[in-house]
C-alpha positions, 0 to 999 in steps of 0.5 A, a space after each residue: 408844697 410836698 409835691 412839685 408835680 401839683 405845682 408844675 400841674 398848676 402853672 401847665 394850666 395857667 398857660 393853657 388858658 393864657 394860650 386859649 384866650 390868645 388863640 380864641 382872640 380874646 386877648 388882643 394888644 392895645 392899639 391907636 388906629 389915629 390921631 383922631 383916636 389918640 386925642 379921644 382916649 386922652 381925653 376920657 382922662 383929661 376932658 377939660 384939657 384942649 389939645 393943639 396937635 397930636 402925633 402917634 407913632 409908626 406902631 400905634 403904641 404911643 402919642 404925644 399931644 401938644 396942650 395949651 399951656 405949659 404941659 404935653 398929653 401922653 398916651 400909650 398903649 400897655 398890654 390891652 388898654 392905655 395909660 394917660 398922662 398929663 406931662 408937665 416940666 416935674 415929670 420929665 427926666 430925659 429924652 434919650 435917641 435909640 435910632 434913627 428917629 425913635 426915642 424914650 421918655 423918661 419920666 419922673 413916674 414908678 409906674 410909667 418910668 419910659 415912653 418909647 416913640 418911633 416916630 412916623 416919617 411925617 412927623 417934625 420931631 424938632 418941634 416935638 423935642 422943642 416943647 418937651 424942653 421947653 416944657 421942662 425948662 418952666 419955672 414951674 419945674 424948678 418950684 416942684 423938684 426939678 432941679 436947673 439942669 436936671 431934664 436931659 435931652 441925650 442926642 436928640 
């Protein structure tokens, strides 16, 4: 470009419209307003799956849900929509504390490498944490890739 006034003129705009939208209300982040509606939405992409217990936590941004069989439904809320997985022992690499009673995720996944959970006070994070590595303890794991030893719960 010859003239970096037509590209500054350029970008001025996308931002203008990008604050118009958010001031007019048409832009509004993903939120789960309940269980209820956490295990709704999983289930638009995993219909077939029977869910025993849900949690979402305190800001409504993720879930876990606890399956029947060896897996663990996620749901988290990004930008104005949600992403859905089906977690079983291959797609867990960690679980890491970041305070008191939040932790992150970390997944065998590029386009979801971590879920970040702050967890509501109700909720019994012992038994939360119990699946996950029971989840990543499968025989399951180490026939996919994961290797003995390779899911890792920091502190948790």
């Amino acid at each position: 470009m010859e003239n970096p006034l037509i590209a500054l003129g350029a970008l001025l705009g996308v931002l203008l419209l990008i604050a118009l939208n958010r001031f007019m209300g048409g832009w509004q982040p993903a939120r789960l307003q309940s269980t209820a509606a956490a295990m709704a939405r999983y289930q638009q992409d995993y219909w077939h799956d029977e869910i025993m217990d849900a949690v979402v936590d305190q800001k409504g941004r993720t879930a876990l849900m606890a399956l029947r069989g060896p897996a663990v439904g996620l749901v988290v809320a990004m930008g104005d929509g949600f992403v859905t997985r089906r977690l079983q022992g291959p797609a867990l690499l960690s679980i890491d504390r970041q305070g008191d009673g939040d932790w992150a995720i970390g997944l065998r996944d590029f386009t979801l490498k971590r879920a970040l959970i702050l967890w509501p006070e109700d909720a019994d994070q012992t038994v939360w944490l119990n699946r996950l590595r029971h989840l990543a303890a499968t025989p399951q794991n180490q026939s996919q890739g994961g290797a003995p030893g390779a899911f890792k719960a920091h502190d948790a």
